[in-house]
C-alpha positions in Angstrom: 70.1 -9.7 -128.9 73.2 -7.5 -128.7 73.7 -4.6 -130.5 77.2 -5.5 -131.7 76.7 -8.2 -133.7 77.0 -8.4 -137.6 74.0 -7.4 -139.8 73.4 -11.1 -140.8 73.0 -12.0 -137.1 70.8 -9.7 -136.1 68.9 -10.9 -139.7 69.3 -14.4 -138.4 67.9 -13.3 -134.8 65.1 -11.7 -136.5 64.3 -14.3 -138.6 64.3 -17.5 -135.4 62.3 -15.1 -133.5 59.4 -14.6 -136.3 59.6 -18.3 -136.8 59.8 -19.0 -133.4 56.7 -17.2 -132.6 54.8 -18.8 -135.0 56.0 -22.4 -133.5 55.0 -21.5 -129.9 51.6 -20.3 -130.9 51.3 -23.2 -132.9 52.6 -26.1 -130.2 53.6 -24.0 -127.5 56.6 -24.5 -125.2 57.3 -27.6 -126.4 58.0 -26.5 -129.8 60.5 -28.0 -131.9 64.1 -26.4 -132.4 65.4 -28.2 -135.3 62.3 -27.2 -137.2 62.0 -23.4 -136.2 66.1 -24.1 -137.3 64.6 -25.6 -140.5 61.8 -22.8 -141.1 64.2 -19.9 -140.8 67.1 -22.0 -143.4 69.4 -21.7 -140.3 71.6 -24.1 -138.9 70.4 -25.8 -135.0 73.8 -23.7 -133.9 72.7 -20.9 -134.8 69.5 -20.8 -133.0 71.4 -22.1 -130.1 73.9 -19.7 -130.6 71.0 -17.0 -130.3 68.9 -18.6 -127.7 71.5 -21.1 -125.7 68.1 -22.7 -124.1 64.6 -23.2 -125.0 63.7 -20.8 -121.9 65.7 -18.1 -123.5 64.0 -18.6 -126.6 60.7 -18.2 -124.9 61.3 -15.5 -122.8 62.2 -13.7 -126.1 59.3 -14.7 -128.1 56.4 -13.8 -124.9 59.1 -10.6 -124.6 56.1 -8.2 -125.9 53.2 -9.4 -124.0 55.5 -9.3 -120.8 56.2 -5.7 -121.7 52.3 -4.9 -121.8 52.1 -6.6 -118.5 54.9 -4.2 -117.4 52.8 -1.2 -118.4 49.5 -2.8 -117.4 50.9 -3.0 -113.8 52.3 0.8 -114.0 48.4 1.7 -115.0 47.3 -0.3 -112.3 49.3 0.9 -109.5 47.7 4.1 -107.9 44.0 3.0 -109.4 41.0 2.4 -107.1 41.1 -0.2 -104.1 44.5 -2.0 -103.9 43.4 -5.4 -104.1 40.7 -4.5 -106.7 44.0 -3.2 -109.1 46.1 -6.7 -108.1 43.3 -8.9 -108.6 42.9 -7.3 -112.3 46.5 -6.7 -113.0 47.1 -10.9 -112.1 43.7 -11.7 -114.3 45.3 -10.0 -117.2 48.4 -12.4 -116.8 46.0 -15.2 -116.6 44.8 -14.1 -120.4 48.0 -13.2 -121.6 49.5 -16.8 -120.3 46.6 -18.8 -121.8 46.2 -16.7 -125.3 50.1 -16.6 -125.3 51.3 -20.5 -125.7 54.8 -20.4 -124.0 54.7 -17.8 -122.2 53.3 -19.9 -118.8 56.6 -22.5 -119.4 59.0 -19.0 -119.7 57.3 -17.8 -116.2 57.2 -21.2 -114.6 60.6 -21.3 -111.8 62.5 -24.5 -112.8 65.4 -23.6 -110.4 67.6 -22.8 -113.2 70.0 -20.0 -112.9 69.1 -17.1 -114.6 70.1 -17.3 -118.6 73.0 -14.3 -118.4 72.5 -13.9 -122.1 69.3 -12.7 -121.7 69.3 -11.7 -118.2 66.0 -10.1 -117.7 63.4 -13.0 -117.3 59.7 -13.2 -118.0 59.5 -13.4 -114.1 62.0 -11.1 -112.8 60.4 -8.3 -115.1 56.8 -9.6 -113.7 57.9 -9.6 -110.3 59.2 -6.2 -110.7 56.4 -4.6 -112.1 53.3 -6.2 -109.7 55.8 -4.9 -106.4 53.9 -1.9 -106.1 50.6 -3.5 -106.8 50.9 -5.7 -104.5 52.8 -3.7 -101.3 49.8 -1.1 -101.3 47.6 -4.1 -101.5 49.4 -5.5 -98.2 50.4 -1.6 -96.9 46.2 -1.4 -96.9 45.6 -5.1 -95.2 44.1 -6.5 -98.2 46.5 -9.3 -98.7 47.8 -11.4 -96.4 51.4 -9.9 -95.5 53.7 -12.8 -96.5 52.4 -13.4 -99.6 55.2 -12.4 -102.6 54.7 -11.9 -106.2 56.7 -14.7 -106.8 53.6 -16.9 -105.2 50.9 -14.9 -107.3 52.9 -15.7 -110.3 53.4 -19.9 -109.4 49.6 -20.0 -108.9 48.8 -18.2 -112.2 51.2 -20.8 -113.7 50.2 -23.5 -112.3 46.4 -22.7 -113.2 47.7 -21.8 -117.0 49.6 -25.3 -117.2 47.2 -27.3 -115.8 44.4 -26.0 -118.2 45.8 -25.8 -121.5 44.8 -28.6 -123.0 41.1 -27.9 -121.6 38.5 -27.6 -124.5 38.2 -24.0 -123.4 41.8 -23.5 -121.6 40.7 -19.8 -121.0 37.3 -20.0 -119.2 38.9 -23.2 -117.5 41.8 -20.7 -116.0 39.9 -17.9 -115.4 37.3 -20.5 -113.4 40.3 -21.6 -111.6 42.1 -18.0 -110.5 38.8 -17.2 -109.1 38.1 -19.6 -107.4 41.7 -19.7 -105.8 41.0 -15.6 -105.4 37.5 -16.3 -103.6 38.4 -19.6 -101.7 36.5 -22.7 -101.4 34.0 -21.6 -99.1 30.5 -20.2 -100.5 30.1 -16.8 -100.8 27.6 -15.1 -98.0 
């Protein structure tokens, strides 16, 4: 939110997001707008006015957990074997994506152009913060060289989407990652 706006914006801000946040943990992504609208007594223009698309809205309500993830990476970087500290840092997205309903539809590329309002996305500040992570993992040759960040994060997505309507979406994605992580083939 920008810092120049009125005090009953910024009230208004505050108030979508709280509701907001509730709504996504509630019925994730697909949460309605006219009722988070409804549940803060604002107008649907002035949640659009705030958040000009439901991405924007989620990239601001997952905004915390992706800073965690930030830091989490940070920790991670210089920390035992390279693909060890990857492995967990992109584990910990997997919980924070499944825990966190939304935050696996803010990651998710759609080919959009980047919101300018709110120009630092949920990916971009992901991608970002695993670069280190995973260039010493490759620098020590224990990923394959042309894998990006931007592929760890699609198959963390994919895994999160695909399993959140499981009974148990979080032993379901963390069965998943691994088995992606450890391949197909049995273990020797």
């Amino acid at each position: 939110m920008p810092d120049g706006q009125r005090a009953d914006a910024r009230r208004n801000y505050a108030r979508i997001l709280t509701v907001a946040e509730r709504e996504v943990a509630a019925h994730g992504a697909g949460a309605s707008l006219e009722q988070i609208a409804r549940t803060a007594g604002v107008g649907s223009a002035t949640v659009r006015r705030h958040f000009p698309t439901r991405r924007a809205l989620l990239e601001a309500v997952s905004r915390e957990r992706i800073e965690a993830l930030r830091v989490r990476a940070g920790e991670l970087t210089d920390r035992g074997d390279s693909r060890t500290a990857l492995l967990e840092w992109l584990g910990d997205v997997v919980t924070y994506s499944v825990s966190a309903r939304g935050l696996a539809a803010a990651l998710a590329y759609d080919g959009a152009p980047a919101d300018p309002v709110h120009q630092n996305s949920c990916s971009a500040a992901l991608e970002e913060a695993a670069g280190p992570l995973l260039r010493r993992a490759v620098r020590d040759n224990a990923i394959a060289a042309d894998v990006t960040v931007g592929d760890l994060i699609t198959l963390v997505v994919g895994i999160v989407l695909a399993t959140e309507h499981h009974p148990d979406p979080a032993a379901r994605a963390n069965r998943l990652f691994r088995m992606a992580v450890a391949g197909l083939s049995p273990q020797t």
